[in-house]
C-alpha positions in Angstrom: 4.4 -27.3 16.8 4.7 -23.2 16.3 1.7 -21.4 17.2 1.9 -20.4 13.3 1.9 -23.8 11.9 -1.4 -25.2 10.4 -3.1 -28.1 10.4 -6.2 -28.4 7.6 -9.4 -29.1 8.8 -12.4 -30.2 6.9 -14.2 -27.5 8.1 -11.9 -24.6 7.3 -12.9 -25.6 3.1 -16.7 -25.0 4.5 -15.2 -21.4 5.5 -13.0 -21.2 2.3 -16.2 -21.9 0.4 -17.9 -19.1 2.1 -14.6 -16.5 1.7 -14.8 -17.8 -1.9 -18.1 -16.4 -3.0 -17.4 -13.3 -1.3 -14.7 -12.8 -2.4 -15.2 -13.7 -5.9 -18.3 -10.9 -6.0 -15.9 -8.5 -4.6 -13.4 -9.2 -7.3 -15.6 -8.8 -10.3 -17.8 -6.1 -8.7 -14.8 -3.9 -8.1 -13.4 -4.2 -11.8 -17.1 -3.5 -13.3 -17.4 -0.4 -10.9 -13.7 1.0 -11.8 -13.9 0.2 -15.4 -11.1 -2.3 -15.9 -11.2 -6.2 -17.0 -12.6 -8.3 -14.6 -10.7 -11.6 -16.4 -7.5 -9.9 -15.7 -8.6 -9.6 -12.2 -9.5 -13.1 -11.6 -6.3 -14.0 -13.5 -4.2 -12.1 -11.1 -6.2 -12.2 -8.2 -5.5 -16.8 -8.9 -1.9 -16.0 -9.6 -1.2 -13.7 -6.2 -3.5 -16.0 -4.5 -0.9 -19.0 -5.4 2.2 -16.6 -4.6 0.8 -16.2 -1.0 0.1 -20.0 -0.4 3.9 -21.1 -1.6 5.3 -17.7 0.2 3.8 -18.2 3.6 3.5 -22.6 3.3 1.9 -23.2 6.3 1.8 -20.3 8.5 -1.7 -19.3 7.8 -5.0 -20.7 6.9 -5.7 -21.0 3.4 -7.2 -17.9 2.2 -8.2 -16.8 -1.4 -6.9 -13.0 -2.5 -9.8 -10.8 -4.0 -9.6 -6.9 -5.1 -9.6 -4.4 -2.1 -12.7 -1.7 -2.1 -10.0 1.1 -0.8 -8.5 1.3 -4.2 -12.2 1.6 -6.1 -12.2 5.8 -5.9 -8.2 5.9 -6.6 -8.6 3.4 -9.5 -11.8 5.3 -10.3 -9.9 8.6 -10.9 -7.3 7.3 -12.1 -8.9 5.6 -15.0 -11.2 8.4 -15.8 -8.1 11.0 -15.6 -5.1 9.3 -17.0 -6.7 5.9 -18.5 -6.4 2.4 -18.0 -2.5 1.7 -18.9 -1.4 4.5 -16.7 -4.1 3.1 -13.6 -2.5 -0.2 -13.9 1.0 1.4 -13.6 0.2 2.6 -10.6 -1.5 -0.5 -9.3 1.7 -2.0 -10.0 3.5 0.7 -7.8 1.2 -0.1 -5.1 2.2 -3.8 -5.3 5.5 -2.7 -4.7 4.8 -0.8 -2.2 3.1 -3.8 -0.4 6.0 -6.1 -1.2 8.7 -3.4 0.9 6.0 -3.3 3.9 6.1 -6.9 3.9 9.8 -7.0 4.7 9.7 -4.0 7.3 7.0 -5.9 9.2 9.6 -9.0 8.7 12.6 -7.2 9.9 10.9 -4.8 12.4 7.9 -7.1 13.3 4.1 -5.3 13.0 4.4 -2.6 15.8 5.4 0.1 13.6 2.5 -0.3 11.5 -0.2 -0.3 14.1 1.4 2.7 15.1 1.6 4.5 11.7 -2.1 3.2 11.1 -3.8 2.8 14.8 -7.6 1.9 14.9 -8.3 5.0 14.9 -7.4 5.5 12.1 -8.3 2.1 9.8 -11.6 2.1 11.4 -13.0 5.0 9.9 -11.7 4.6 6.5 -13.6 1.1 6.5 -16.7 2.5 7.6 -16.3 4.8 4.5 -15.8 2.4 2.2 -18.5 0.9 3.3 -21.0 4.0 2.9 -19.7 4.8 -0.5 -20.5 1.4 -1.9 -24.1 1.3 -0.1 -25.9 2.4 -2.3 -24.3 0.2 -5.3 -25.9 -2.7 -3.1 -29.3 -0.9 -2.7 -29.6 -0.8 -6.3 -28.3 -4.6 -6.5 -31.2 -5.7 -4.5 -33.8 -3.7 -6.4 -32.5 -5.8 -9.3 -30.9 -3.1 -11.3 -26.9 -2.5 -12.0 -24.4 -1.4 -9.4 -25.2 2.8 -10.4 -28.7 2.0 -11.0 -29.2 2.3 -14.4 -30.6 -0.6 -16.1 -33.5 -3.0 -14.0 -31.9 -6.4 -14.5 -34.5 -8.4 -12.5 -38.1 -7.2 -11.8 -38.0 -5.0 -8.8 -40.4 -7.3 -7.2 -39.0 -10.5 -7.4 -35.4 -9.1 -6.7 -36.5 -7.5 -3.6 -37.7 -10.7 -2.6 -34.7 -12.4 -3.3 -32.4 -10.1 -1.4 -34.5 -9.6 1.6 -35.0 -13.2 2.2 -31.0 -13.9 1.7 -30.4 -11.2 4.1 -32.9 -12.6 7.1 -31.3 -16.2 6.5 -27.8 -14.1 6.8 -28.6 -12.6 10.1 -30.6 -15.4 11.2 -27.9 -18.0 10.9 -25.5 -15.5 12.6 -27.5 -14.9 15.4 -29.1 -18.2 16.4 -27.2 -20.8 13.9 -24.4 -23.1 16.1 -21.7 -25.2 15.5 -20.4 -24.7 11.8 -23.3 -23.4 10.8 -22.6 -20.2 12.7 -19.6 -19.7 11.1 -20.9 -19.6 7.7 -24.2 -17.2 7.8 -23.0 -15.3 4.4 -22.6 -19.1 2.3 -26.1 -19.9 4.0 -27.2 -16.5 2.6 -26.1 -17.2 -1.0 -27.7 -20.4 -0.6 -30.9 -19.5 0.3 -31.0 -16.5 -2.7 -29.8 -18.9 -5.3 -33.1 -21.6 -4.5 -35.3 -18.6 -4.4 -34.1 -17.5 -7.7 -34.1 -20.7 -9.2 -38.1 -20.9 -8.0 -38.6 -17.6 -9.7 -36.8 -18.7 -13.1 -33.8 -17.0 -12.5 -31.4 -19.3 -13.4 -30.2 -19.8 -16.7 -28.2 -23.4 -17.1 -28.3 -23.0 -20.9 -25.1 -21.1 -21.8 -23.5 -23.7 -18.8 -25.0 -27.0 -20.7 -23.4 -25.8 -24.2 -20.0 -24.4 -22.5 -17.4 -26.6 -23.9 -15.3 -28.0 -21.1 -11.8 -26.8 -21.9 
């Protein structure tokens, strides 16, 4: 066996699961706060996510491909500057971009890359990212839109929410073992969702009169 092949595991669709809802919020979150479609997203987001599978086969986990928070101020810009079909052009540049690293790193193997981009260097631009889009999940657990605009959910009950998701995150990450420590964000989700659904949240009705295809 290669030390790349890969064997499935019941538990890696536990973890899937997990990357799954991420993920997912990530992909619709970062279309809403750019100003593009978020079906297209999801539509390419399935089709690039099938690409990688058949491409790499069995050399890695199976992993689902979501929209990446480094192109939010670019796409941002970009859509506010030139518009949307221009924006897309150049995501589609980037993709190509993407496709002639690929084969670099193929033919010349990932060192060159790590040196072009050290730690140094990736690590602060995550942290960033991660600043700029703190305050989009402030407002998000005060119950109101991603800018903070419109109250969705009464402040108190969303605070709540949030606040008791977040101690079952960090709980389960700190203290949970076996699988259960691998999965503090899905526990998370989890715990939100039945606290929502206790405050009358939870709307099944448009999901009971969805037709099925």
């Amino acid at each position: 066996m290669k030390p790349t092949d890969y064997n499935f595991r019941v538990k890696d669709s536990i973890l899937g699961l997990q990357f799954l809802f991420v993920a997912f919020g990530a992909l619709v979150l970062v279309p809403i706060l750019t100003g593009l479609d978020p079906n297209v997203a999801l539509f390419t987001a399935g089709i690039g996510t099938l690409l990688f599978q058949f491409v790499n086969r069995s050399c890695v986990p199976p992993i689902f491909l979501a929209s990446s928070f480094a192109f939010i101020a670019p796409i941002s810009y970009g859509v506010a500057t030139w518009g949307i079909p221009a924006t897309l052009s150049g995501l589609v540049a980037a993709g190509f971009l993407y496709v002639v690293l690929s084969f670099l790193i193929r033919l010349k193997g990932d060192e060159f890359l790590h040196k072009l981009l050290p730690s140094v260097v990736v690590g602060p631009v995550i942290i960033s990212i991660g600043l700029i889009l703190s305050p989009v999940a402030v407002n998000m657990a005060m119950g109101k839109t991603g800018d903070g605009a419109v109250q969705l959910v009464p402040f108190d009950q969303a605070i709540i929410i949030s606040m008791i998701a977040l101690t079952i995150t960090i709980l389960v990450s700190l203290l949970g073992k076996g699988i259960f420590k691998l999965i503090p964000i899905l526990m998370g989700i989890i715990g939100g969702y039945i606290v929502s659904l206790y405050f009358g949240l939870i709307d099944f009705s448009k999901v009971s009169t969805a037709a099925w295809f």
